[in-house]
DRENKE-973179 format. One record per residue: x, y, z of N, C-alpha, C in turn. Coordinates in steps of 0.2 Angstrom, whole numbers, plus 5000, padded with zeros to 4 digits. Layout:
! DRENKE-973179
XYZXYZXYZ ...
//
This chain:
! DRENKE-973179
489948984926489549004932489948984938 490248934939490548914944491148964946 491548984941491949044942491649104945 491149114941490749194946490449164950 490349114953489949094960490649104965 491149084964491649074966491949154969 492049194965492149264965491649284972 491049264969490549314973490449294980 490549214983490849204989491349224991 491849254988492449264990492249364992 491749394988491849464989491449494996 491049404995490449415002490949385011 491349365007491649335015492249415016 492349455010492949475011492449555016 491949565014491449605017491049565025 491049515025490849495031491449495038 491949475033492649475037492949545042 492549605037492649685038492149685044 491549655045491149675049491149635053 491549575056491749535061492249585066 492849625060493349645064493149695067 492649735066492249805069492049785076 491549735074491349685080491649675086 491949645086492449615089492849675095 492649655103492849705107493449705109 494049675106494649695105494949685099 495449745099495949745092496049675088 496149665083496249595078496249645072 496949615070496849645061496749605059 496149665052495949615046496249585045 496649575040496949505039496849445041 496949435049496949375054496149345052 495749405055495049375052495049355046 495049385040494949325036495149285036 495849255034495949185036495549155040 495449185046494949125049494349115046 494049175042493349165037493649115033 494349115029494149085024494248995027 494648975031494548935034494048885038 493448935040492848905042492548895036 492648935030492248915023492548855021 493348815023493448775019493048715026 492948725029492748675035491948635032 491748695030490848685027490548685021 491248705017491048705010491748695007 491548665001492448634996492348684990 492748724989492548774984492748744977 493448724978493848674974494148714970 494548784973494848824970495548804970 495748794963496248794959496748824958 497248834961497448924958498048904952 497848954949498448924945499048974943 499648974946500049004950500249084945 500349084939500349114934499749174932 499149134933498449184933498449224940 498649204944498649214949499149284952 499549294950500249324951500049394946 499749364942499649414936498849484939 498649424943497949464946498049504951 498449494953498349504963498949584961 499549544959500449584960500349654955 500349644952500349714947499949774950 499449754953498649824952498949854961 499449804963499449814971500249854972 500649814967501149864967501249924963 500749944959500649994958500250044961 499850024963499550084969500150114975 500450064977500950084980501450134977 501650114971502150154969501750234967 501050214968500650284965500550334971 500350294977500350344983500750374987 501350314986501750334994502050394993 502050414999502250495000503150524999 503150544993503950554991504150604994 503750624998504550695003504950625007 504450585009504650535015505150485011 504950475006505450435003506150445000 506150504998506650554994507150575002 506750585008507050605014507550565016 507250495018507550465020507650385017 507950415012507950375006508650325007 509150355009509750315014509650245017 509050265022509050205027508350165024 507950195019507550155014507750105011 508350125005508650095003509050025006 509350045012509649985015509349955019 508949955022508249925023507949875019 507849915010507349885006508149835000 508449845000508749794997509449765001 509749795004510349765008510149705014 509349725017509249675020508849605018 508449635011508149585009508749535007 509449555006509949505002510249475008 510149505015510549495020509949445023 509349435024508649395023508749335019 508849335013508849285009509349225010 509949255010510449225012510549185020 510449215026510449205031509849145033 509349175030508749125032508749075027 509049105022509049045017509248955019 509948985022510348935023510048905032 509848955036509348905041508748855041 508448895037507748855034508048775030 508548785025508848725024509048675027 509648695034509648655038509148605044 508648685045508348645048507748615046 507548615040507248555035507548525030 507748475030508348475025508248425020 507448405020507148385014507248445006 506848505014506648565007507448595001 507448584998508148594992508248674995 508948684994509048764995508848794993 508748794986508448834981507848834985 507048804985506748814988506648854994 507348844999507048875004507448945002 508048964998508049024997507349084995 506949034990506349064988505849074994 505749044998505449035003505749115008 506349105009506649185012506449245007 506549235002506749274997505849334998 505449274998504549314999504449335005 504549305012504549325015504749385019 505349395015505749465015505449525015 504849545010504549615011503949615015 503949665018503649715023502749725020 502449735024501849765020501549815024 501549885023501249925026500349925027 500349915023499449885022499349845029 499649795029499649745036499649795042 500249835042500249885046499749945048 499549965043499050015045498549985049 498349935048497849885050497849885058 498549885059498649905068498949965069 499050015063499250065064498550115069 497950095064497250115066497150115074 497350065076497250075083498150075088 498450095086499150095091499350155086 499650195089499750265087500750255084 500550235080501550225074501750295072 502150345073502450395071502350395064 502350455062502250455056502850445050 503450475055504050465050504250385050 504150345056504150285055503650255050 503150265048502750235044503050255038 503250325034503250335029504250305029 504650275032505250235031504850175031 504350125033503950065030503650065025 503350115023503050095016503750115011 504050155011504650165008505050105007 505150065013505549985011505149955008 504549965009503949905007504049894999 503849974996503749994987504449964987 504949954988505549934986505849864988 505449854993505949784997505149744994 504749734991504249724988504549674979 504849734975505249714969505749684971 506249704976506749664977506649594979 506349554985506149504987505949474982 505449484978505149454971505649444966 505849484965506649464960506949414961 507149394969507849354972507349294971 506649294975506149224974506349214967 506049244960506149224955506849204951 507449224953507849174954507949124957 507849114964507849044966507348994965 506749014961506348994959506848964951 507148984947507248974941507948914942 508148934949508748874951508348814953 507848844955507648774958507248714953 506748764945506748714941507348674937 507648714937508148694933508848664934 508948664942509348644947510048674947 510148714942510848744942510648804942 511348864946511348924947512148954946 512049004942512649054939512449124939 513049154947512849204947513249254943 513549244939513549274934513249304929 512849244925512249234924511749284926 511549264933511249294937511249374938 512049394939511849464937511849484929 512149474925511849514919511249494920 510849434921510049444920509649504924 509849504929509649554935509749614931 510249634927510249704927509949724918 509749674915509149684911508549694915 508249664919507849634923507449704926 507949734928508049794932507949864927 508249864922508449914918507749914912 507749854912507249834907506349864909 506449824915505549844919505749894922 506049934922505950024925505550054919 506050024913506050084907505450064905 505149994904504649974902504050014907 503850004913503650044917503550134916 503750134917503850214913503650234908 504050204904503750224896503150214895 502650154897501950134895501550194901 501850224907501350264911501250334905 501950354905502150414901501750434893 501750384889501650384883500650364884 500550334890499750324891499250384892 499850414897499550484901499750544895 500150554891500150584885499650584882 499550534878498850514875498250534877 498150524883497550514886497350594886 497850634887497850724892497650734883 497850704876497850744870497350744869 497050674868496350654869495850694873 496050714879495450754881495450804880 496050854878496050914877495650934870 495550884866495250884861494350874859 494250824862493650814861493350804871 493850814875493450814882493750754885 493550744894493750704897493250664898 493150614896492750564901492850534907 492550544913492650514918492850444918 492150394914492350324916493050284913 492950344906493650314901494450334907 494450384908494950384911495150364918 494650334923494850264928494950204923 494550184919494750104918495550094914 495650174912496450184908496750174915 496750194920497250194927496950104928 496650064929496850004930496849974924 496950014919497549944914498049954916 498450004915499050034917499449964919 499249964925499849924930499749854925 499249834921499149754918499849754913 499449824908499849834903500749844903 501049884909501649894911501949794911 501549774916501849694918502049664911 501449654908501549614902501949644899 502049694895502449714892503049704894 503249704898503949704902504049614902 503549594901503749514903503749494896 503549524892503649494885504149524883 504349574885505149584882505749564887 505449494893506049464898506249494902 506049554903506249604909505849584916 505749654921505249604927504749644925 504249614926503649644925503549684933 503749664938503549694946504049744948 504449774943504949834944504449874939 504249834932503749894929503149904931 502749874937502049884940502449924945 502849934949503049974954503450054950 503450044943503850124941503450144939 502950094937502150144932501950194937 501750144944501450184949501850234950 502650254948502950314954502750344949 502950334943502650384934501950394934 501550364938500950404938500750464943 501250464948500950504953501350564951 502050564947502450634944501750674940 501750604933501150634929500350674929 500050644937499650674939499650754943 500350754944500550844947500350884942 500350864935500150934931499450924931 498850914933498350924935497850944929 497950884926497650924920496850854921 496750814926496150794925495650814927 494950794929494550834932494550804940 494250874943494150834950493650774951 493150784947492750724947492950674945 493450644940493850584938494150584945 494650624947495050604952494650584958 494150594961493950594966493250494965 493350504961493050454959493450394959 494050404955494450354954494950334959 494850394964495150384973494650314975 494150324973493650284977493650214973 493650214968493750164965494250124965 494850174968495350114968495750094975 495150134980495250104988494850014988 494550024982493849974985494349884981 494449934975495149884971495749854978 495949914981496449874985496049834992 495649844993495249814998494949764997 494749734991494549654989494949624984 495449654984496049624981496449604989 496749614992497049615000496549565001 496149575004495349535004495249475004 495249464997495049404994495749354995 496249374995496949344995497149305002 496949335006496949315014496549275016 495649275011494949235011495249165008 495849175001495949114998496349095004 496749125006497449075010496849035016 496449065020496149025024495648975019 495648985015495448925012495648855010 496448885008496648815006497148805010 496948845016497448825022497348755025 496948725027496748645029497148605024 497048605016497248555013498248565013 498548625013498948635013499548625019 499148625024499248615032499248525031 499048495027498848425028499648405024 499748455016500148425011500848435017 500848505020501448515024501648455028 501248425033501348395037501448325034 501548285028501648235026502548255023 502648325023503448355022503848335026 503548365033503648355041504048275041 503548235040503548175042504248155038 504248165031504848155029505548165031 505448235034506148265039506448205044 506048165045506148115053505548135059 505048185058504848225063504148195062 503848135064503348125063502748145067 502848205071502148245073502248305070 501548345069501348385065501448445067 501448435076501548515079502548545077 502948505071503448535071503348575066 502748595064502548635059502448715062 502248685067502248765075502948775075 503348755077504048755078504248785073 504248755066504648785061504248865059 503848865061503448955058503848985064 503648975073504148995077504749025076 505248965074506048985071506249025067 505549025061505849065056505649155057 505149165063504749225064505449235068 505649205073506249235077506749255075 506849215068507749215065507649285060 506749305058506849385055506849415059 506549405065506449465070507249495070 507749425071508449475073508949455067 508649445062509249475056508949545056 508249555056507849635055508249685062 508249645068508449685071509249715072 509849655070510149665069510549725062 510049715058510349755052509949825052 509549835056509149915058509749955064 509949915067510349945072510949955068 511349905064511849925060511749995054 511250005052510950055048510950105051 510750115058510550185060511250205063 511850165066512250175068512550205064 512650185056513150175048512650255048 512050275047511650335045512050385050 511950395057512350425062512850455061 513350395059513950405058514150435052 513650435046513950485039513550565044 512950575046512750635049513250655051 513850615057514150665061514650675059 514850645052515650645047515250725043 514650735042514450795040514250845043 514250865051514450915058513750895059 513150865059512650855060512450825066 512150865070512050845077511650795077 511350705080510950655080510950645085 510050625086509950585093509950525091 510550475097510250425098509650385099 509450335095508750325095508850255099 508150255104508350175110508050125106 508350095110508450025108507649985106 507050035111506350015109505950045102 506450075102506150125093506650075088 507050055090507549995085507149935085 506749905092506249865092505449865089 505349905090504649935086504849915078 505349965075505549955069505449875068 505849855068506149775067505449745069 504949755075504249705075503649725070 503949795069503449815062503449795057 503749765055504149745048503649665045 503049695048502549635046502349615039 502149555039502349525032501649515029 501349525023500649535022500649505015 500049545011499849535005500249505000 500949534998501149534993501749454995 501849435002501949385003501649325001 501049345002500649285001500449294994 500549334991500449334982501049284981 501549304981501949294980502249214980 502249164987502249094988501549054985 500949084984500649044981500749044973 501249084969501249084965502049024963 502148994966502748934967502348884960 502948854957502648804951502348764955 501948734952501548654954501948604951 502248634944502748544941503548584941 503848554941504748564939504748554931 505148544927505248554922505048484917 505348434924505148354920504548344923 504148374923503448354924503548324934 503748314936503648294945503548354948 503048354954503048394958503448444960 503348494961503848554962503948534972 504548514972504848514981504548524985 504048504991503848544996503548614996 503148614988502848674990502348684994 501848634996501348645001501648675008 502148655009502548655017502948755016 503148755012503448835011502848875011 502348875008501448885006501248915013 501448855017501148855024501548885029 502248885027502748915033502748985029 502649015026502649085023501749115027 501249075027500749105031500949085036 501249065038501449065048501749105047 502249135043502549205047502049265044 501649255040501249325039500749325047 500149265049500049275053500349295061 500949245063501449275070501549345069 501749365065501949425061501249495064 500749465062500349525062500149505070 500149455074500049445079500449475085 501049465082501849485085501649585086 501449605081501449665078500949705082 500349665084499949695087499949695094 500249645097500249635104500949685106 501349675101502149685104502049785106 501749815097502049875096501649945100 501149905102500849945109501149965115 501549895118502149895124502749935121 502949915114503649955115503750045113 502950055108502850135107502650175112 502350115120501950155125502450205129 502750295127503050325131503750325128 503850275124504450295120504550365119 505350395117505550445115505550455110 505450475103505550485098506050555097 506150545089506550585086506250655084 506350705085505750745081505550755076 505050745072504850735067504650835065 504750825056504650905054504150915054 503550965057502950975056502651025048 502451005046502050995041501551065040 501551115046500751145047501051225041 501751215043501951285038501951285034 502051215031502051205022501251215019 500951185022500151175022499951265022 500151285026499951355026500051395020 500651395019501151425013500651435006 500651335005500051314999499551344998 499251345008498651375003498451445004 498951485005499151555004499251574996 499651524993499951544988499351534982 498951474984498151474981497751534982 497551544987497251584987497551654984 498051664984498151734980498351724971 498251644969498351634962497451634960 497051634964496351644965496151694964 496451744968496251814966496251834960 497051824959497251854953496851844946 496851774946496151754940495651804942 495451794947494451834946494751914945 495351944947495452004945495452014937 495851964934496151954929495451954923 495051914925494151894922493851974922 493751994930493452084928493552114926 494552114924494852174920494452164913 494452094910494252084905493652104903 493152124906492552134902492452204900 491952204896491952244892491552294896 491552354898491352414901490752424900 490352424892489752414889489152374895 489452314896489252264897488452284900 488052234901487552254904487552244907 488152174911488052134917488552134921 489052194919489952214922489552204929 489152254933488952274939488852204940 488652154939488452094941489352064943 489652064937490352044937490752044944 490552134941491152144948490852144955 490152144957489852114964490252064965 490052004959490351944964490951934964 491451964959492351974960492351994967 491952034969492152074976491952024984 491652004981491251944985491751904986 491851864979492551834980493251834982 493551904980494051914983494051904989 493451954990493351975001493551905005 493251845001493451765004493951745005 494351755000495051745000495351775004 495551835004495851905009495651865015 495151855017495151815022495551755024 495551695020495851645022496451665020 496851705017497551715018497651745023 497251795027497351835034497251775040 496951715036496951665043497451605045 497851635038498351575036499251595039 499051675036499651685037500051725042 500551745044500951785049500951755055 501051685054501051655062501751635066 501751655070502251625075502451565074 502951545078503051465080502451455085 502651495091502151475095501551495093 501251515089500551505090500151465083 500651415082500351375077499751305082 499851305089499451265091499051295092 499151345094498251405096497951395090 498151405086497751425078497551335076 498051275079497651225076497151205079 497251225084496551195089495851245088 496151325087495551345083495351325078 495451305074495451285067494851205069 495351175074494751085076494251105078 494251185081493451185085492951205079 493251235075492851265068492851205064 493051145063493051105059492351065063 492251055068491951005074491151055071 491051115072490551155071490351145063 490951135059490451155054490351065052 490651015054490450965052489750935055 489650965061488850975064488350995057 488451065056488351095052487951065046 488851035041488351005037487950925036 488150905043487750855044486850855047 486850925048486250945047485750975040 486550995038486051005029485850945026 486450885028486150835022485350805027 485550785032484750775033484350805032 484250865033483950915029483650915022 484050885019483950865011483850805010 483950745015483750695013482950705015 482850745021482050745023481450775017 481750815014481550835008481150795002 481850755003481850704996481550665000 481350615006480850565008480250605006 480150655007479350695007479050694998 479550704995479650704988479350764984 479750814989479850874987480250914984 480850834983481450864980481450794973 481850834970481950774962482550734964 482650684963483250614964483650694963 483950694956484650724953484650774956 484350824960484450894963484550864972 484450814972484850784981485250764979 485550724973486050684973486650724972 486550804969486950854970487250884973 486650904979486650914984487050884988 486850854990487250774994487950774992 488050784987488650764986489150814987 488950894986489150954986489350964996 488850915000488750925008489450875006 489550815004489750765006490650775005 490750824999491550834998491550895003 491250945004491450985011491650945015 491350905018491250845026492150805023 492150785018492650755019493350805017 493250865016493650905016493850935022 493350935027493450965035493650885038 493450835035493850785040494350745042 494750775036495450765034495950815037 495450855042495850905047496150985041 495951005038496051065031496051145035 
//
């Protein structure tokens, strides 16, 4: 009982902390709020949460980085996959190293290993954190899809190097030798483990329904094993279980292209696993302000051991270590774009230099979020001979000082330096979209053509048939004549008619569903013929609001 009382405060703060942010008559990312809820909760109440770093790691890491690997958008990733890459691994390694050996100097309690691991988590980016200020500051689109691109992969990278220097650190010795053959099972092992269990799941699952049908409930609760099932598997055959939560998810979004589920599953299990990443996120931020006072207390008895015996050097070292990412990140983004430039014009490819404020934007964005903080509270509690594991309280605590600066930094900074920046032109997206749904509508015809060659002439009901094939077509013939033979230039004439038509009929069906609701108050209508209703207004609405 104490476990599910524990949960349901946590699901209650992580919803109140949703509606403080709304409130509130200036910008503040979630995140920040909860911490402070969960915080204030540790001020007035002792929950006496225990986490136990392996339960823990297991709950949070798999379901999160596999959504990631299942959303992010692969034109962006496959595009600029170059500077992805050296972003998500060259500078996590370039991260580890450099802050590694700072962090040690300037606490020189905390053992190396420790403070490698300490760099190592801190290392990956969290687009989620982002978005969160994306909402209210306007981030280019191609820049966002190069952060979630380093994120899905500087996410498993960071994680890996932690779990090595975590392994040096119980053990006290390191062989990088060793280290790499481990690494390249590691790697090779939880790709293939990942895959194979998305592959051989979604297999099953498509035979099974072909056979006997598709169950809606059955096939979401098969997409959140998935990412459990991948980890474990992978960990019990030694490999990383966080490269196979991050390849399930890429293998599920391929697998999902052949479309063989129902829209109602899909549309359900969108829903279902927005609300999964939002109290998952949630509830992990509600924890860190929880055991942020008792951890703040273990920290500052670390302090004192360095020679520093006031607490505010706790400020200072969160300060140091935000500054020293700021410019290894800025420094290795500048070398990146310059090295990217320079293969472009070794290939006759004309490039604009990008200023120095979109190299800064980049480098301030690089905010550090969820998977951080999964990540350090998952540090051992014992070493191998039973003593406490080093200064984890203080790393605990210096890993939330740079998630919070970080989102702080991000919010104040990225407004000043996007305000009137130049950007690089980004590819617009309106001809492809047009293309699609040209090519739908005339694979649309063709079936309803296809259906009234087919019937039989006798019929009683042909005339019925072919009415509404004609009916049909005539709608489509429309929407390809709306879609297609357009200019460059008048693709903004046609968007902006397109907004003014979206804006009318969203009026529109916002007058149906009241309409229907007022029905059903009077109780004129049956439950199940409004909730159909409703529902049939409700995907329209959200399909005109996604700008279609």
């Amino acid at each position: 009982m104490e476990a599910i009382s524990i949960v349901m405060i946590l699901m209650i703060a992580v919803i109140i902390s949703g509606v403080i942010s709304r409130m509130l008559p200036f910008p503040v990312p979630l995140p920040l709020v909860q911490v402070a809820f969960g915080a204030a909760i540790a001020l007035v109440a002792n929950l006496g949460v225990t986490l136990d770093p392996k339960i823990f790691f297991l709950l949070f890491i798999p379901p999160l980085l596999f959504l990631d690997g299942w959303r992010i958008p692969k034109e962006g990733l496959l595009r600029d996959k170059g500077i992805i890459i050296e972003l998500a691994l060259g500078l996590v390694i370039f991260t580890v190293v450099g802050l590694g050996f700072l962090i040690n100097s300037m606490i020189p309690s905390m053992p190396l290993a420790v403070a490698f691991a300490l760099a190592a988590i801190v290392s990956p980016t969290d687009p989620v954190a982002v978005s969160s200020i994306a909402a209210r500051v306007p981030i280019p689109k191609r820049l966002m899809h190069i952060l979630e691109g380093e994120s899905l992969l500087n996410d498993a990278s960071g994680l890996v190097c932690m779990r090595f220097a975590v392994i040096a650190a119980l053990s006290g010795s390191f062989s990088l030798v060793e280290a790499s053959l481990s690494f390249l099972w590691l790697a090779a092992g939880g790709i293939a483990g990942g895959a194979g269990v998305t592959w051989s799941v979604s297999r099953l699952k498509n035979w099974v329904s072909r056979k006997l049908g598709e169950d809606t409930g059955s096939q979401i609760l098969i997409s959140l094993v998935i990412p459990f099932a991948a980890y474990l598997i992978a960990e019990h055959l030694r490999a990383s279980g966080i490269l196979a939560a991050v390849t399930a998810g890429l293998v599920m979004s391929y697998s999902e292209q052949t479309g063989q589920a129902l829209a109602t599953t899909r549309i359900r299990r969108s829903g279902v696993w927005d609300t999964a990443q939002f109290a998952l996120n949630g509830a992990m931020f509600v924890l860190l302000g929880e055991q942020l006072p008792r951890i703040a207390a273990g920290a500052a008895d670390v302090v004192r051991e360095t020679g520093h015996h006031e607490p505010a050097w706790l400020i200072v070292y969160v300060l140091a270590i935000n500054l020293a990412l700021l410019a290894l990140r800025f420094l290795w983004v500048w070398v990146s774009l310059r090295f990217t430039m320079y293969r472009a014009t070794r290939r006759g490819q004309k490039q604009e230099t990008p200023s120095w404020r979109l190299i800064a934007a980049t480098s301030l964005a690089g905010v550090r979020g969820a998977i951080t903080l999964a990540g350090i509270l998952t540090l051992p509690l014992l070493l191998e001979d039973g003593s406490p594991f080093p200064t984890r309280d203080l790393a605990i605590f210096l890993a939330a000082g740079v998630i919070i600066v970080s989102l702080i930094g991000a919010s104040i900074g990225l407004p000043i330096l996007l305000k009137g920046v130049k950007l690089p032109p980004e590819s617009h997206d309106q001809v492809a979209e047009d293309r699609a749904r040209i090519a739908a509508a005339e694979a649309a015809i063709r079936a309803v053509e296809n259906v009234q060659a087919g019937l039989a002439a006798n019929r009683a009901d042909a005339d019925l048939y072919a009415s509404g094939a004609a009916h049909l077509v005539e709608f489509y013939r429309q929407r390809i004549s709306a879609y297609s033979a357009a200019e460059a230039d008048e693709l903004e004439s046609r968007r902006r008619a397109r907004d003014i038509d979206n804006q009318l009929w969203m009026n529109a069906l916002r007058a149906e569903r009241d309409a229907v609701y007022a029905e059903a108050r009077a109780r004129r209508l049956p439950d199940e013929i409004t909730r159909k209703l409703v529902r049939e207004i409700d995907l329209n609405e959200a399909r005109l609001g996604v700008g279609s």
